[in-house]
N, C-alpha and C positions, 0 to 999 in steps of 0.2 A: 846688215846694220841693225844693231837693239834699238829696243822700243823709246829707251832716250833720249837715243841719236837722232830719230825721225819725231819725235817733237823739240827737240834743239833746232832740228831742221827747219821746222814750220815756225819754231820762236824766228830764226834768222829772218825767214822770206817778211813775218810780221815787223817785224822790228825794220827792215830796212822801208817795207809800204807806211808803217807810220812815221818810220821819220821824213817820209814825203810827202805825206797828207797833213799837215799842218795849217795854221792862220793863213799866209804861204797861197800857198795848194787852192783854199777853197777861194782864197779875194781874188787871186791869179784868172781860176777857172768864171768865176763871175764876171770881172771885167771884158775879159778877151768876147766869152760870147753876149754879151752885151753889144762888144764892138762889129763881132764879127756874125751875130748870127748861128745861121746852121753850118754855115762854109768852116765854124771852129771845128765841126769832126772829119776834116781833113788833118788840119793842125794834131787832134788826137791821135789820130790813125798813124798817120807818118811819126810824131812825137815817140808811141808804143813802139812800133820798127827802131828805130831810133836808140830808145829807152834796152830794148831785149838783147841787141849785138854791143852797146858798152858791157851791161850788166854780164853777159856773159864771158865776156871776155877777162874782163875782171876782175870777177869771183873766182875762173879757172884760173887763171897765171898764179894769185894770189893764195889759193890752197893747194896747188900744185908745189909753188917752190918752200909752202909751209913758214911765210913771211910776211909781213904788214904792209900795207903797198909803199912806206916810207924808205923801208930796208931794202925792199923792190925796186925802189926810183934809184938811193944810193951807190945800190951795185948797178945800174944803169952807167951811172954816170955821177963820180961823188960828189957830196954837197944839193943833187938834185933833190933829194930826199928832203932834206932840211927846207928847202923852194915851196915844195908841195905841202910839207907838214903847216910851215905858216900858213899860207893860205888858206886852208881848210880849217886850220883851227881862227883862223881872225872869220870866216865865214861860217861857223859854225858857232861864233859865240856871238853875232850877226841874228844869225835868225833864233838864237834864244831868247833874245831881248825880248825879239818877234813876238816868239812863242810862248814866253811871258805872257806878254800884252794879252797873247791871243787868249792863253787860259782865265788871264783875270776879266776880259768880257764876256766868259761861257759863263763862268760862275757870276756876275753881273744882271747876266737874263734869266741864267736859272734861281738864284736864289736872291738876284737885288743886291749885293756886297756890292762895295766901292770896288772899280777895277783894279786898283792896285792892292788892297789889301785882296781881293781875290787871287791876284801876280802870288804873291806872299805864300796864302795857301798853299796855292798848286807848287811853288817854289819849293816846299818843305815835306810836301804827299811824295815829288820826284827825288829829295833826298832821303827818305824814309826809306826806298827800292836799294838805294845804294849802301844804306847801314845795314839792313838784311844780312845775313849771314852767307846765304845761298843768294850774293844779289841776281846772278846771271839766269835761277832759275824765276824767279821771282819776276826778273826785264822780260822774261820770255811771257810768263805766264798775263802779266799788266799787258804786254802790246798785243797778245790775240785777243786777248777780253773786250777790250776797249775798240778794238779793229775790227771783232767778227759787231760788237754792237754798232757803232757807223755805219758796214752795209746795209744791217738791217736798216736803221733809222733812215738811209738814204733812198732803200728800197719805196719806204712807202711816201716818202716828201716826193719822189721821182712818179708815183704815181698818181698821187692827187695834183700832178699841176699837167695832167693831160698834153705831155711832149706833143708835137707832130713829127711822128718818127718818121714814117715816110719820105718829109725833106731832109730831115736827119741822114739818113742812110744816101739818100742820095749826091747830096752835099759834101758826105764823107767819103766819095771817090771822085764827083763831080763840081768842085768846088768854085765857085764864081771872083773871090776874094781871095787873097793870102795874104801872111804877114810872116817878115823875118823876125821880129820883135817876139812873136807869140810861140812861134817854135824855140826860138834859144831859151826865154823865158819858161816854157813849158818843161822843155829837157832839161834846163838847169834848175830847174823846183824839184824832180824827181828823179834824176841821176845825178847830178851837178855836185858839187862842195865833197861835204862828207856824205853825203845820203848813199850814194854806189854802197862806200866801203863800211856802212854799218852792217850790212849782213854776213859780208866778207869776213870781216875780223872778229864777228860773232864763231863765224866757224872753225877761225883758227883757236878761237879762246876754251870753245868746245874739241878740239881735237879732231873735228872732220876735215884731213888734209891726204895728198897724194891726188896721184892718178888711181886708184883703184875709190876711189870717193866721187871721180868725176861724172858720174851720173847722177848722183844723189845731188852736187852741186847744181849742174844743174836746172835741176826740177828746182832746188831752192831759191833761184837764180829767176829761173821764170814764172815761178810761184807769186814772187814778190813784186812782180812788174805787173803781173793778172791781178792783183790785191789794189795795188795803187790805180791801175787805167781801170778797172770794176768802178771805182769811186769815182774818179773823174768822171767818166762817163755817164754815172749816174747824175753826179752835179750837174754835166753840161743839160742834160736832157729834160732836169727837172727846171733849169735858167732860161733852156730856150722855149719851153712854155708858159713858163709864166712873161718873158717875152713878146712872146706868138700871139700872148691875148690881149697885150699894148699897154702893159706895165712896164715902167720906165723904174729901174733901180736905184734903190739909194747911192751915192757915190760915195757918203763916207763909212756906207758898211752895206757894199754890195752882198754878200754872202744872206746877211740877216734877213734882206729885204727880199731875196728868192722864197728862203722859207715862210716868211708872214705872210707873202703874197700868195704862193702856194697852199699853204693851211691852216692862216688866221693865226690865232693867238696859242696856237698849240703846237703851229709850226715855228712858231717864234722861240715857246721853248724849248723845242727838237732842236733848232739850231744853237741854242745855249749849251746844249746836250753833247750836239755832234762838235762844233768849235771845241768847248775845254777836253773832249776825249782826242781830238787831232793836236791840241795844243801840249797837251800834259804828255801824251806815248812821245811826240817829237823835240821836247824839252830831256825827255829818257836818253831817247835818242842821239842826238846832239850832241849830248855831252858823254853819253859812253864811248862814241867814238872819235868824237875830238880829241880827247885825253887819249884814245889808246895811237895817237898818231905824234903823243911827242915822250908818250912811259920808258920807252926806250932807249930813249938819250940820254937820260943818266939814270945807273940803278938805283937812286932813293926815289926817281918818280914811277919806277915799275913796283916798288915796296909798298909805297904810299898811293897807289893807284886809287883806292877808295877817297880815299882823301880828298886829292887833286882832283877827282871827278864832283865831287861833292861843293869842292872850292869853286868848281868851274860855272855850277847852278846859282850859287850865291854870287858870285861876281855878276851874273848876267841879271841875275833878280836887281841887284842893289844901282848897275849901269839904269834899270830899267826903270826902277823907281824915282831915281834922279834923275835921267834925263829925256823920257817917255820915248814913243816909236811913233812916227809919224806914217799917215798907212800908206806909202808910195813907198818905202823903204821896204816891202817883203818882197813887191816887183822887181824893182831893181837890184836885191843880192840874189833875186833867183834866175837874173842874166848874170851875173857878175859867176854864177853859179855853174851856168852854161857855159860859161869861157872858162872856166877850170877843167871843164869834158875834157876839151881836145888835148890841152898836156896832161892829164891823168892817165887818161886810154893808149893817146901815143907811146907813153913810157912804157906800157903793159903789152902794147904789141910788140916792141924793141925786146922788151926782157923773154917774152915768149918765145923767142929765137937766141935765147944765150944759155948753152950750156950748163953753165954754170952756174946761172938762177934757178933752171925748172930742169934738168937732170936731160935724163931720158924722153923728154915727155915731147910729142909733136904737135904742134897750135895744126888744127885741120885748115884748111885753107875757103872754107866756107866762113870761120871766122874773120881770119884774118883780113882778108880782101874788103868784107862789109865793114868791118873795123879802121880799115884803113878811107874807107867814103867816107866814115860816121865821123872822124878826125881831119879829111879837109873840107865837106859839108860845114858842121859847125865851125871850125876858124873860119870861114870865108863868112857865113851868117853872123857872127857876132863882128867882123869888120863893118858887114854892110851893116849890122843896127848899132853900132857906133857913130860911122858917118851919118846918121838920122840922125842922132840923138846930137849929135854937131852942128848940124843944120841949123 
């Protein structure tokens, strides 16, 4: 594999961890260990397991048969295709709104802008990527920039708020608590909706497909699951000390109030920092691959693909400026996100056994089988946090 191929690579793995680390991602991760404590690095732990046998399965069937997972569900079963592409694309123009929002409060703390005219901004930086000539080099290049700066930024917020790892570590194989709510939730922020198949269909657009690719997938595969749970992990760790030392968090902007608490006034602007760089890659995000899950259906929208990608940032901007996000709505499409898992992956292990989608190629049965828990685990978890949510 050339030297382009293996940083197309690393764009994929980045491109699919930012479009999971989002507005999203980091209120997600703030709430839950609010609620839950240290007992959330179970919910991590198991979540990652969880997150690494979709993701792989996934990416493999989908560069294997050298098709878009839409085309993938069709020859399943037709019409299934068209099922999956709405969904993901009404869930993906969902957390844009989101991710809007999210970028006009980064630029908010960092520079004081009114949130929406901040929305606006980052609305027109993420179509700027896409009138690029080279946008795809360009996506790649924006999501490790902004991706490798978060770890760092989260490295040192994780260190100034003096974690107790020790319960940490222990809690995350010894847990006292659990919740079904915070695993669906959790899986469906970073596998869930579109997020799996932005790295996927990144690779098909680069030309990394076959069985003779399927190693470089994937490393790509679990590259991007390491990128996103690196982060998590850090947020959890730097939430549950500031926590630990009997800080009670904002409710209407958990995330914010980790980092002020954590490093005063300069943590406050890291947080400005890290929100619009999570909001602005997964606004990229979002929309690259929401659009490439309906270009297909008729040739003037595979011609117009910039276009229609570009349209897709302005609709979610203008949704967003009219009719704002209320911040319990990132929680809830990032379950609604997790009940898309289990008919995404189930079609992908059906199509992994048909001939005539993936050729020659044999699903190992170390996937398959975990894939098959990871698809009635989640249905049976998003019934049971249904019926809560009923109650």
């Amino acid at each position: 594999m050339g030297k382009y191929n293996w940083s197309v690579l690393l764009g994929a793995a980045f491109l699919m961890a930012t479009s999971a680390i989002g507005p999203g991602f980091l209120t997600q991760t703030a709430v839950f260990t609010a609620q839950l404590g240290a007992n959330f690095g179970f919910i991590i732990l198991l979540s990652i397991l969880i997150d690494a046998v979709a993701q792989l399965n996934i990416w493999r069937v989908i560069t294997v048969a050298d098709q878009p997972a839409q085309e993938v569900a069709n020859r399943v079963l037709p019409g299934l295709g068209y099922l999956v592409s709405f969904l993901v694309f009404l869930g993906g123009m969902a957390f844009n709104i989101g991710n809007l929002a999210g970028a006009g409060l980064g630029l908010n703390v960092l520079a004081g802008l009114d949130v929406e005219h901040g929305a606006i901004i980052s609305a027109a930086i993420a179509i700027g990527i896409f009138l690029y000539k080279e946008a795809g080099k360009a996506m790649d290049l924006f999501t490790k920039g902004l991706g490798l700066l978060m770890i760092m930024l989260m490295l040192y917020v994780a260190y100034q708020s003096k974690p107790p790892m020790a319960e940490a570590l222990v809690r995350s194989v010894a847990p006292t608590q659990f919740s079904f709510a915070a695993v669906l939730t959790i899986v469906g922020g970073t596998v869930g909706g579109y997020i799996t198949f932005a790295g996927a269909h990144r690779l098909l657009d680069a030309r990394i497909t076959g069985q003779e690719n399927l190693r470089a997938v994937n490393r790509g595969a679990i590259g991007a699951i390491g990128i996103a749970s690196l982060m998590r992990v850090l947020l959890f760790v730097t939430a549950l000390g500031v926590i630990s030392a009997g800080n009670v968090l904002d409710s209407n902007n958990p995330p914010a109030s980790i980092f002020k608490l954590a490093s005063g006034q300069i943590g406050y602007k890291l947080f400005g920092l890290v929100m619009w760089s999570a909001a602005i890659t997964s606004v990229v995000g979002a929309a690259y691959t929401s659009v490439s899950f309906i270009r297909n259906f008729h040739p003037r929208i595979a011609r117009l693909n910039r276009t229609v990608t570009i349209g897709f940032i302005l609709v979610s901007c203008i949704i967003y400026v009219i009719v704002g996000r209320p911040i319990k709505t990132l929680i809830v499409v990032g379950a609604l996100n997790g009940l898309i898992l289990p008919l995404s992956l189930g079609i992908m292990l059906v199509a992994a056994y048909r001939s005539k989608i993936v050729g020659a190629y044999k699903q190992p049965l170390w996937l398959s089988v975990p894939g098959v828990a990871v698809v009635l685990l989640m249905t049976w978890m998003g019934y049971q946090t249904i019926v809560q949510l009923l109650e």
